[in-house]
ChimeraX commands (.cxc) that place a marker at each C-alpha (Angstrom):
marker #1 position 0.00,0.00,0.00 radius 0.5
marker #1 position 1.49,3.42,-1.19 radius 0.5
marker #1 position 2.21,6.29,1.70 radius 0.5
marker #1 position -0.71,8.29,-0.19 radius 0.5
marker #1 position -3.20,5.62,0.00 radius 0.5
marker #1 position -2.16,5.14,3.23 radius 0.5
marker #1 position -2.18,8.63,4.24 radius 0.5
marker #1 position -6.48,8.99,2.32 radius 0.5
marker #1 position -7.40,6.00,4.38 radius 0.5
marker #1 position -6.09,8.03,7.62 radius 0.5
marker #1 position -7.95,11.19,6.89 radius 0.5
marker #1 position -11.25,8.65,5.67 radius 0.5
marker #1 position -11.16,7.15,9.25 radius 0.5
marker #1 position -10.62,9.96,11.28 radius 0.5
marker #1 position -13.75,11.95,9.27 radius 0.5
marker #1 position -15.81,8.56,9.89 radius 0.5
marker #1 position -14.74,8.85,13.35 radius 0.5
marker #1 position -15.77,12.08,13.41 radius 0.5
marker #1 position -19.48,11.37,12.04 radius 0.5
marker #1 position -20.32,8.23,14.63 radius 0.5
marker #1 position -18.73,10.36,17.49 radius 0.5
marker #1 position -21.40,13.92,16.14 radius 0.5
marker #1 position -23.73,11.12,16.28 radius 0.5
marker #1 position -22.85,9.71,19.77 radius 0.5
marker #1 position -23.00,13.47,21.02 radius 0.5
marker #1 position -27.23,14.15,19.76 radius 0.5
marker #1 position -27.70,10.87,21.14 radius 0.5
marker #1 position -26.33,12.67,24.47 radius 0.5
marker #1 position -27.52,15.99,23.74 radius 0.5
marker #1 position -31.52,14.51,23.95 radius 0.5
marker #1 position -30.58,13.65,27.55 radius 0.5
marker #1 position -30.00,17.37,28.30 radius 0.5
marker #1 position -28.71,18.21,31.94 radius 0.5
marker #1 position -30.23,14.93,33.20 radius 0.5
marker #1 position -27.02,13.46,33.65 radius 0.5
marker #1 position -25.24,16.47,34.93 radius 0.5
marker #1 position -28.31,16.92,37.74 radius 0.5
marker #1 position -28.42,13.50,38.37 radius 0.5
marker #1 position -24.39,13.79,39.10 radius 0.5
marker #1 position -25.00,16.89,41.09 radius 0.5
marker #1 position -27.63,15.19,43.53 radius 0.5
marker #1 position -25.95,12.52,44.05 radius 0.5
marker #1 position -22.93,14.47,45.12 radius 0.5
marker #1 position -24.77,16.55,47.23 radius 0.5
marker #1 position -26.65,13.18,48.63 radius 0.5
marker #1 position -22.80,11.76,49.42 radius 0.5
marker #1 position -22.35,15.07,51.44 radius 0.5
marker #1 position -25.57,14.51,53.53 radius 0.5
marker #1 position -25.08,11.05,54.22 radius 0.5
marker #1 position -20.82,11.84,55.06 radius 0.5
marker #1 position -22.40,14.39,57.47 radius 0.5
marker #1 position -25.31,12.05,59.10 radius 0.5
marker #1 position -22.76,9.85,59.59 radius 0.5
marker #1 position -19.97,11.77,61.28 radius 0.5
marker #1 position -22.89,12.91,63.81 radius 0.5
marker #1 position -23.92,9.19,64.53 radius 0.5
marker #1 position -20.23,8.65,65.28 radius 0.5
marker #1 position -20.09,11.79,67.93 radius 0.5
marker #1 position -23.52,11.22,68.92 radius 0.5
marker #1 position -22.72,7.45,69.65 radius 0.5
marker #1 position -18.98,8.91,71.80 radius 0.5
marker #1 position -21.13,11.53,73.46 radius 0.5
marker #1 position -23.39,8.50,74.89 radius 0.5
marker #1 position -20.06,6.20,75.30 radius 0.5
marker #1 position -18.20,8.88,77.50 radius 0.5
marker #1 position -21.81,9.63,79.26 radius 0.5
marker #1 position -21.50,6.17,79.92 radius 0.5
marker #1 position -18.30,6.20,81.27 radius 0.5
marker #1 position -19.08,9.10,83.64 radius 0.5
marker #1 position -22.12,7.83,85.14 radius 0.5
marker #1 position -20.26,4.98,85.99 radius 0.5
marker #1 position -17.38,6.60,87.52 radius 0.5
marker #1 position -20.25,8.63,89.54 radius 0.5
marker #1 position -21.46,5.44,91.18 radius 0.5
marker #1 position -17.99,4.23,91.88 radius 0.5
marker #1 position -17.36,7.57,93.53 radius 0.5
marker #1 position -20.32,7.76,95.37 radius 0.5
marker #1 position -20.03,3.85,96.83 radius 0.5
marker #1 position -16.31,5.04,98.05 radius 0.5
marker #1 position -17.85,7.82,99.49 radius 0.5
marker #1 position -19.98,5.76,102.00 radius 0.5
marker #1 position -17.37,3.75,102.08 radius 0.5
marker #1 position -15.33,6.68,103.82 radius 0.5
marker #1 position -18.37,8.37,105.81 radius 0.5
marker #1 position -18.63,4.87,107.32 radius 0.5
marker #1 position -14.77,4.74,107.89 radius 0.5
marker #1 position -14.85,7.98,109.82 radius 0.5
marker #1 position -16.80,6.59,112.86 radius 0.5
marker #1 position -13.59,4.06,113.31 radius 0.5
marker #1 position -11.19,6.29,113.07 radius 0.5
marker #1 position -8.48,6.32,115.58 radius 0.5
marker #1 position -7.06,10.32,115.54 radius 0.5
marker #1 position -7.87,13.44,113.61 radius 0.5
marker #1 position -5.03,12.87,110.93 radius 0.5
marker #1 position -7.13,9.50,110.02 radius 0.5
marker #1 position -10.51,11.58,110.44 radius 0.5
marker #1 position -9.23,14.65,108.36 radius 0.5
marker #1 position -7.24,12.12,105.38 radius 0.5
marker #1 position -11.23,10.42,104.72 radius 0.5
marker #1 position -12.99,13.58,105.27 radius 0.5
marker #1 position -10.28,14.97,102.06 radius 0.5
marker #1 position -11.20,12.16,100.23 radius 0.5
marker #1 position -15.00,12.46,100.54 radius 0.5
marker #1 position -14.47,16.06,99.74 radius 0.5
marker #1 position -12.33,14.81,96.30 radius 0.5
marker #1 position -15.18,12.71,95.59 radius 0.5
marker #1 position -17.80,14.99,95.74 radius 0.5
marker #1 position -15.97,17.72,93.87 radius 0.5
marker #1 position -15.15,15.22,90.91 radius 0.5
marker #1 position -18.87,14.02,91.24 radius 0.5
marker #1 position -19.99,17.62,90.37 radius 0.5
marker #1 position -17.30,17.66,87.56 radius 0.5
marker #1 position -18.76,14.60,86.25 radius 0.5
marker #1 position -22.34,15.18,86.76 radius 0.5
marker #1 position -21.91,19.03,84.74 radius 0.5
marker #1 position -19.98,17.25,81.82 radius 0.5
marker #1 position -22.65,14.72,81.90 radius 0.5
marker #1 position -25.32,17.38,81.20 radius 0.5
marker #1 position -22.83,18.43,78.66 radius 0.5
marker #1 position -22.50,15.31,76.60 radius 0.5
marker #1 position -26.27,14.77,76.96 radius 0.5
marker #1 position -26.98,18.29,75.32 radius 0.5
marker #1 position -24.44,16.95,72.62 radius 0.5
marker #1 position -26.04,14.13,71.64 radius 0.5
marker #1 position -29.19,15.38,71.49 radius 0.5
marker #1 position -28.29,17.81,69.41 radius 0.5
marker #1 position -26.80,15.57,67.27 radius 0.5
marker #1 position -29.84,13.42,67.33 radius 0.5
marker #1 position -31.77,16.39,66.08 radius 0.5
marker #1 position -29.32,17.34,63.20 radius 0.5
marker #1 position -29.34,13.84,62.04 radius 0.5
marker #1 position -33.45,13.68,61.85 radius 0.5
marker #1 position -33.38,17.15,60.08 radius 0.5
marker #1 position -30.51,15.19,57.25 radius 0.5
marker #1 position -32.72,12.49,56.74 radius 0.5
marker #1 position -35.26,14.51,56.00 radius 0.5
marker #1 position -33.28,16.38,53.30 radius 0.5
marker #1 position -31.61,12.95,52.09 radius 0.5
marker #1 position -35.32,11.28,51.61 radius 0.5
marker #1 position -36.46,14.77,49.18 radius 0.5
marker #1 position -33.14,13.76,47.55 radius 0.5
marker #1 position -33.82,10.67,47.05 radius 0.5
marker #1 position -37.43,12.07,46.00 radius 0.5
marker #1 position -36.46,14.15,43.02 radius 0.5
marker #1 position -33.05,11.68,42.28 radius 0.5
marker #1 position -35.73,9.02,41.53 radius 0.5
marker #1 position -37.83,11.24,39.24 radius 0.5
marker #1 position -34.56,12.00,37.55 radius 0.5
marker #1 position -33.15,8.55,37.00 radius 0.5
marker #1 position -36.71,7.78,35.68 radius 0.5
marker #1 position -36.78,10.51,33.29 radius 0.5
marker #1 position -32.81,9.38,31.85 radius 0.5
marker #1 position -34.12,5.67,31.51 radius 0.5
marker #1 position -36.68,6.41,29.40 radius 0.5
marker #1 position -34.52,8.67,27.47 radius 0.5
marker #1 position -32.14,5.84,27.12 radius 0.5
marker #1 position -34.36,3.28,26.41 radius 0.5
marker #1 position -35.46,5.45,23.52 radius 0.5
marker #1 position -31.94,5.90,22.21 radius 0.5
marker #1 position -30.29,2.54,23.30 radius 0.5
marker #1 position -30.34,0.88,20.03 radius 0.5
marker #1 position -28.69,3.73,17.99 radius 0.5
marker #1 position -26.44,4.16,20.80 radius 0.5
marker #1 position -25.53,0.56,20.83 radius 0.5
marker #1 position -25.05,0.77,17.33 radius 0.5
marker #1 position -23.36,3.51,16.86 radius 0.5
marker #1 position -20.65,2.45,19.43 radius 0.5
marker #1 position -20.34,-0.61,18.05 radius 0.5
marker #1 position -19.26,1.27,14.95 radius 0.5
marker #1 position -16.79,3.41,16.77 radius 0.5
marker #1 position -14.84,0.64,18.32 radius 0.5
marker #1 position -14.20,-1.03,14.83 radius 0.5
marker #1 position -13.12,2.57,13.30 radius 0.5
marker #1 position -10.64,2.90,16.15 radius 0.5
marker #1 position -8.80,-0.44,15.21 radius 0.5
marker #1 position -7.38,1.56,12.27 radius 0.5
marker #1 position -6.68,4.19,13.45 radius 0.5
marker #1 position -3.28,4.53,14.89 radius 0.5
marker #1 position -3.07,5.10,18.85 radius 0.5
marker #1 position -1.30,8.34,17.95 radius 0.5
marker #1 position -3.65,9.65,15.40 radius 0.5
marker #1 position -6.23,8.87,17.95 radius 0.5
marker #1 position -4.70,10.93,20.75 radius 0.5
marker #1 position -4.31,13.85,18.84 radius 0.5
marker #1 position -7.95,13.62,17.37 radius 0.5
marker #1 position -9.34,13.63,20.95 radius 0.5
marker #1 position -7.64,16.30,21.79 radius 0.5
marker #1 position -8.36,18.48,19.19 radius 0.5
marker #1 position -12.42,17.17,19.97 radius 0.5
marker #1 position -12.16,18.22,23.60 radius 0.5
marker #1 position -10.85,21.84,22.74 radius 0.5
marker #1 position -13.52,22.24,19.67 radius 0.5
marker #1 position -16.57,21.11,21.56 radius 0.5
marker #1 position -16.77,17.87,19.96 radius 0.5
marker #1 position -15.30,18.62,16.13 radius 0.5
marker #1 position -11.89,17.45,15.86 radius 0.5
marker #1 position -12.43,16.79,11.75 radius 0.5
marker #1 position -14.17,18.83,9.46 radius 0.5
marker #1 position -15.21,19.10,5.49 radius 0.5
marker #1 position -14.02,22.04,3.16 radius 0.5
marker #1 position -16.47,24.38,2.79 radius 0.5
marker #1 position -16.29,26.51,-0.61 radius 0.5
marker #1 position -12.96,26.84,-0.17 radius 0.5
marker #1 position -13.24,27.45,3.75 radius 0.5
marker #1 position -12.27,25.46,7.26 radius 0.5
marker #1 position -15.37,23.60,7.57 radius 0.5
marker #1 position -15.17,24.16,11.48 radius 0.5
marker #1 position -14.13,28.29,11.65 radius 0.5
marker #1 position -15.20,29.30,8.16 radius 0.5
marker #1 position -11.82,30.69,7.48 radius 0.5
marker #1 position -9.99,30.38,4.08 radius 0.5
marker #1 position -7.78,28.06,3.09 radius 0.5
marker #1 position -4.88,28.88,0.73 radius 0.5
marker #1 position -5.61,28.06,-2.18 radius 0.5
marker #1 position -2.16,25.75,-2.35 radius 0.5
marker #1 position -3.48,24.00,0.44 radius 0.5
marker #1 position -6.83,23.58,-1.15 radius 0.5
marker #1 position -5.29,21.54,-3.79 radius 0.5
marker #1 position -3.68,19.43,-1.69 radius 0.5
marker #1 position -6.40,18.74,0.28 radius 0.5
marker #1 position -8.26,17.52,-3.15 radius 0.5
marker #1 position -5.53,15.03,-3.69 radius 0.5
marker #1 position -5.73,13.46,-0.50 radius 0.5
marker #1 position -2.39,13.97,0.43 radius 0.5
marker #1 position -1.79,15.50,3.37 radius 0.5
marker #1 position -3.15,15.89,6.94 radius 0.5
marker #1 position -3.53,19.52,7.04 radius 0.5
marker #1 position -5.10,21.62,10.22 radius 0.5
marker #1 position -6.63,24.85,9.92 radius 0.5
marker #1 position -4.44,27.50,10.47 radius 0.5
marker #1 position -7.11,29.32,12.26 radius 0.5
marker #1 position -8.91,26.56,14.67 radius 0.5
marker #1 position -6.89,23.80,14.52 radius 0.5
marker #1 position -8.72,21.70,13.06 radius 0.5
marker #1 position -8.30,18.84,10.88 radius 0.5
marker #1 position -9.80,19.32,7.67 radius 0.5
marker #1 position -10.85,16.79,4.85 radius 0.5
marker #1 position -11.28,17.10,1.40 radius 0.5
marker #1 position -15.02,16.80,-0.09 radius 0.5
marker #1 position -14.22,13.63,-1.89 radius 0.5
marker #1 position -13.69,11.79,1.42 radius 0.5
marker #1 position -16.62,13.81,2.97 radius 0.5
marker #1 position -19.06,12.20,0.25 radius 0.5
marker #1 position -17.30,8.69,0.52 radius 0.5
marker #1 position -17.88,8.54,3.99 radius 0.5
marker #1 position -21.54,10.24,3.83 radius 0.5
marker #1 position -22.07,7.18,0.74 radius 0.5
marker #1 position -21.17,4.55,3.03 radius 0.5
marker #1 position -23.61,5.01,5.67 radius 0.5
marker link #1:1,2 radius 0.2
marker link #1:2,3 radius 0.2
marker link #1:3,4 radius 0.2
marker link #1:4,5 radius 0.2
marker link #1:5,6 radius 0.2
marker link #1:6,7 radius 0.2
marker link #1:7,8 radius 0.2
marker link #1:8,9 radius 0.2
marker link #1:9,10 radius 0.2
marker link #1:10,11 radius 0.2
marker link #1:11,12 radius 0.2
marker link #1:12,13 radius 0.2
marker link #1:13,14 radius 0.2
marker link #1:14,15 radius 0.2
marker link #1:15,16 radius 0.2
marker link #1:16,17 radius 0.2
marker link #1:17,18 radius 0.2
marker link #1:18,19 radius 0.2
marker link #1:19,20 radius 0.2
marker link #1:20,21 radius 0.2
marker link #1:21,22 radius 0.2
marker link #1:22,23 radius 0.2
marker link #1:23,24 radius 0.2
marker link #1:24,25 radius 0.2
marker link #1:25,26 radius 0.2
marker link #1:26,27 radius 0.2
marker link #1:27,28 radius 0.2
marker link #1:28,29 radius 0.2
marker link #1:29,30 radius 0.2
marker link #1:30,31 radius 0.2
marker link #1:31,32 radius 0.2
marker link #1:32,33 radius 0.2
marker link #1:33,34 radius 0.2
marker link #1:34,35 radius 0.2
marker link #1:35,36 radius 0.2
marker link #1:36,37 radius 0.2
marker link #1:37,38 radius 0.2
marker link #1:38,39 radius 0.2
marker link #1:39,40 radius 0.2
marker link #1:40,41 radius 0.2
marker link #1:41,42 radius 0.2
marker link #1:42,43 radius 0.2
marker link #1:43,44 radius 0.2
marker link #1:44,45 radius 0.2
marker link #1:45,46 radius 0.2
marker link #1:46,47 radius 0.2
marker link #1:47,48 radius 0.2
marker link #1:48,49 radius 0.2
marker link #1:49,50 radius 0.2
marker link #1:50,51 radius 0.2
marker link #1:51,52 radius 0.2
marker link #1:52,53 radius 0.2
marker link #1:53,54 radius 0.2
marker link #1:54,55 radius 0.2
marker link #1:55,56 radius 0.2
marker link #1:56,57 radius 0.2
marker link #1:57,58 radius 0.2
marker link #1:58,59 radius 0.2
marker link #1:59,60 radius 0.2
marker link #1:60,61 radius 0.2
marker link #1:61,62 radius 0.2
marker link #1:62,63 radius 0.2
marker link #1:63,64 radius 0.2
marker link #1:64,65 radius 0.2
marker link #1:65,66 radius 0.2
marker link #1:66,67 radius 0.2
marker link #1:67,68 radius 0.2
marker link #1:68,69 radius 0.2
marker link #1:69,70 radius 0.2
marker link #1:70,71 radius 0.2
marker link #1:71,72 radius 0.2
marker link #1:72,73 radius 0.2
marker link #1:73,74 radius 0.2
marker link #1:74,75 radius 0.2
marker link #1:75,76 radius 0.2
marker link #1:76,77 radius 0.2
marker link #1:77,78 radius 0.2
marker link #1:78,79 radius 0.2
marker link #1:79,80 radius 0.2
marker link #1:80,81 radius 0.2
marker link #1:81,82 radius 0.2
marker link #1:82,83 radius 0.2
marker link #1:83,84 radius 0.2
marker link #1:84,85 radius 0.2
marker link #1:85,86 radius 0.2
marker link #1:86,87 radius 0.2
marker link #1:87,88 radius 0.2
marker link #1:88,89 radius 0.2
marker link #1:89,90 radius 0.2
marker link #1:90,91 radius 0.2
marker link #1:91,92 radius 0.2
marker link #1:92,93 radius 0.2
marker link #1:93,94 radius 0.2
marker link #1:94,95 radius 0.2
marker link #1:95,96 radius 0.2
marker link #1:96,97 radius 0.2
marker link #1:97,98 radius 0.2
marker link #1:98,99 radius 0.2
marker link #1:99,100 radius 0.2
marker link #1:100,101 radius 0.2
marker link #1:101,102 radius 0.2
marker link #1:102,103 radius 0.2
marker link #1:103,104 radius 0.2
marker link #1:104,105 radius 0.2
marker link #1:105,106 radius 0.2
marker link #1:106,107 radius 0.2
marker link #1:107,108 radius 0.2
marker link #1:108,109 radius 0.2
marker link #1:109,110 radius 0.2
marker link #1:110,111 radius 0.2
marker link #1:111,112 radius 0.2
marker link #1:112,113 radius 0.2
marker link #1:113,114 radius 0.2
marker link #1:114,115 radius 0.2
marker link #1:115,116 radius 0.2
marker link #1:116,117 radius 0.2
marker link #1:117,118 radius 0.2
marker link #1:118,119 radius 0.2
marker link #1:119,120 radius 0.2
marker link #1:120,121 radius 0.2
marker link #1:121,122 radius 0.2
marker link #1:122,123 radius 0.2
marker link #1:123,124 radius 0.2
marker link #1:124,125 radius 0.2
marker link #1:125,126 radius 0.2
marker link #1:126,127 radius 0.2
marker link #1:127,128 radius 0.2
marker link #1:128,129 radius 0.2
marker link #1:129,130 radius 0.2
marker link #1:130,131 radius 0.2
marker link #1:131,132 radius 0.2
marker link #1:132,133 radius 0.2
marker link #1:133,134 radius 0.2
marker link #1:134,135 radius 0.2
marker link #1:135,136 radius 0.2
marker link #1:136,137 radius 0.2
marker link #1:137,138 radius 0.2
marker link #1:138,139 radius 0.2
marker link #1:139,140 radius 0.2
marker link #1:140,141 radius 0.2
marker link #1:141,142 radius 0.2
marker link #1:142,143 radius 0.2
marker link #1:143,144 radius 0.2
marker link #1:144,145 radius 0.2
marker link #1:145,146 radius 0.2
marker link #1:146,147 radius 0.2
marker link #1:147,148 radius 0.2
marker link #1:148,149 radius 0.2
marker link #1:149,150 radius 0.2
marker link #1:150,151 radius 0.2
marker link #1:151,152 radius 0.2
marker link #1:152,153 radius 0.2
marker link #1:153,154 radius 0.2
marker link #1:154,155 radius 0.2
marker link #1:155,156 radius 0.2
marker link #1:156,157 radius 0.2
marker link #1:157,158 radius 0.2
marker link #1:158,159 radius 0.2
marker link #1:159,160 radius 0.2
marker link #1:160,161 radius 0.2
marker link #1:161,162 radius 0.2
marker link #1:162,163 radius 0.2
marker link #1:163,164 radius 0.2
marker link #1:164,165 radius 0.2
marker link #1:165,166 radius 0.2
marker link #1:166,167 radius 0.2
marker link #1:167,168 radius 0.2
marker link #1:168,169 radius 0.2
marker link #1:169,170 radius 0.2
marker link #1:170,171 radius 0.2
marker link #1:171,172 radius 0.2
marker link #1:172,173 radius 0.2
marker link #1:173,174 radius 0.2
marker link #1:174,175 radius 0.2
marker link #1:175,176 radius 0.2
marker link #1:176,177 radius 0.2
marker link #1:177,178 radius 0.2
marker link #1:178,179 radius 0.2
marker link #1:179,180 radius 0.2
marker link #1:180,181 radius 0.2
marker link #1:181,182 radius 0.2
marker link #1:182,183 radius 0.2
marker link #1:183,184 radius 0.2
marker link #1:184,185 radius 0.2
marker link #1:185,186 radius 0.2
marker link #1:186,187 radius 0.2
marker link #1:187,188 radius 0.2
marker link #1:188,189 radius 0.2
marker link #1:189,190 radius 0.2
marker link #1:190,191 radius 0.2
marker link #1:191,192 radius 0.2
marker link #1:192,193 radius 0.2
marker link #1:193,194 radius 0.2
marker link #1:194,195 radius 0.2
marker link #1:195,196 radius 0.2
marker link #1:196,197 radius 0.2
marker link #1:197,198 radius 0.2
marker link #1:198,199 radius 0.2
marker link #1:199,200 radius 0.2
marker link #1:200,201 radius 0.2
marker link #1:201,202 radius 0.2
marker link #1:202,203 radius 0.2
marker link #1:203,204 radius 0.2
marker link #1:204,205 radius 0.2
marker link #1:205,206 radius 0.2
marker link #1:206,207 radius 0.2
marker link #1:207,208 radius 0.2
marker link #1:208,209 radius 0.2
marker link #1:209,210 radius 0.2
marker link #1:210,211 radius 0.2
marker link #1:211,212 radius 0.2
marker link #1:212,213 radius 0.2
marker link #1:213,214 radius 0.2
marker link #1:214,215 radius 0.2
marker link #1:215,216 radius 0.2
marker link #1:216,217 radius 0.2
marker link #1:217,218 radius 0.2
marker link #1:218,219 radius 0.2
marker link #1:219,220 radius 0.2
marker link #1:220,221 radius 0.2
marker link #1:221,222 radius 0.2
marker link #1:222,223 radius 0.2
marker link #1:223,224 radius 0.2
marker link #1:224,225 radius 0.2
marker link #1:225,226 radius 0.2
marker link #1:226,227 radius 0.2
marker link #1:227,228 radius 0.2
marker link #1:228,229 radius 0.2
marker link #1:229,230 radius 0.2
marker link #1:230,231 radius 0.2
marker link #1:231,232 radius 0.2
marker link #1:232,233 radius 0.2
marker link #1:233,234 radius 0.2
marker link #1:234,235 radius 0.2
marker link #1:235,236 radius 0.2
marker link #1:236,237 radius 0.2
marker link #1:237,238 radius 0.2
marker link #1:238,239 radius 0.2
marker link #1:239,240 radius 0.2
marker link #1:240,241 radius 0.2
marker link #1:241,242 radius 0.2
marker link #1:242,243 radius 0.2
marker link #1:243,244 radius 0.2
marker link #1:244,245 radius 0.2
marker link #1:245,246 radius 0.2
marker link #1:246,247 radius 0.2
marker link #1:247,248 radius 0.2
marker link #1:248,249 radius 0.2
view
């Protein structure tokens, strides 16, 4: 096969690749922000549920150290008879005064306890309350996510054949297309909103509208070279291939 051939057949697969891909992108278009919302509410769904969670972990260690302090309270409290009781069998006042200091330590870290208590408990109920008022905003997510996902399968079941099809088609036009022809097609098609490859128009970039030199131009009849607009950046095709291509589908 001669480099010229060669070089037609490029430019014939990259314009085909071009046509199934403008056709892939209506098929997407008819879904319209569907996706985009649907990715958006579920995003902000994620942030809900991350937040209900992280409450239900400090609501649950607000109980756990409640927990914890209400039993230290009880264990303070049965030392503290233990000591009142002592005090009637003490010997001298050093003995008398040593229990009374302890009772004294008991009952100060029993207030201590009993005010963080209070504390803890006005955490977790607070907490508790957030979590109920999340819920609430995760089940009208939910709500309108399921209206959404609804509207996108019917959309999709409407299109799924062509789509099907269509990609189908674009995985055998890749195969011969080389991986670096490829890579510099899809990124031309990312910066051009879609249109990496484009027709001559009357003597014009098919994409920007801007003329071509006319020595250009007559290359680009002959099929034999891979010439980007000047202007866009574009590749351009000549209308022989355009035709072929449009004849073949």
């Amino acid at each position: 096969m001669s480099e010229e051939r060669t070089l037609e057949d490029k430019l014939r697969n990259l314009y085909a690749l071009q046509k199934i891909d403008s056709n892939l992108d209506e098929l997407e278009e008819m879904k319209g922000d569907l996706p985009a919302e649907i990715g958006e509410l579920e995003a902000r769904r994620g942030e809900l549920t991350g937040q209900a969670e992280a409450l239900e972990r400090a609501m649950r260690d607000s109980f756990t150290k409640r927990d914890e302090a209400d039993s230290e309270i009880v264990s303070l409290r049965q030392k503290a008879e233990k000591y009142k009781a002592q005090q009637f069998a003490v010997r001298n006042n050093k003995e008398y005064d040593s229990l009374t200091k302890e009772m004294d330590y008991a009952a100060e870290t029993i207030a201590r306890l009993e005010k963080e208590m209070e504390v803890l408990e006005g955490k977790a109920t607070l907490a508790r309350e957030d979590i109920e008022k999340l819920k609430v905003q995760v089940g009208e997510l939910d709500a309108v996510l399921e209206e959404k996902r609804a509207a996108l399968a019917e959309v999709n079941k409407a299109t799924e054949a062509e789509e099907a099809k269509f990609t189908h088609e674009r995985q055998k036009r890749i195969a011969h297309i080389a991986k670096t022809d490829l890579a510099a097609y899809e990124r031309i098609r990312k910066a051009k909103k879609g249109v990496a490859v484009v027709p001559v128009k009357r003597g014009a970039c098919g994409g920007c509208y801007n003329k071509v030199p006319p020595q250009k131009l007559l290359e680009l009849r002959q099929n034999k070279t891979l010439y980007t607009c000047e202007h866009c950046g574009r590749i351009i095709v000549s209308k022989e291939i355009e035709e072929s291509i449009a004849a073949a589908q």
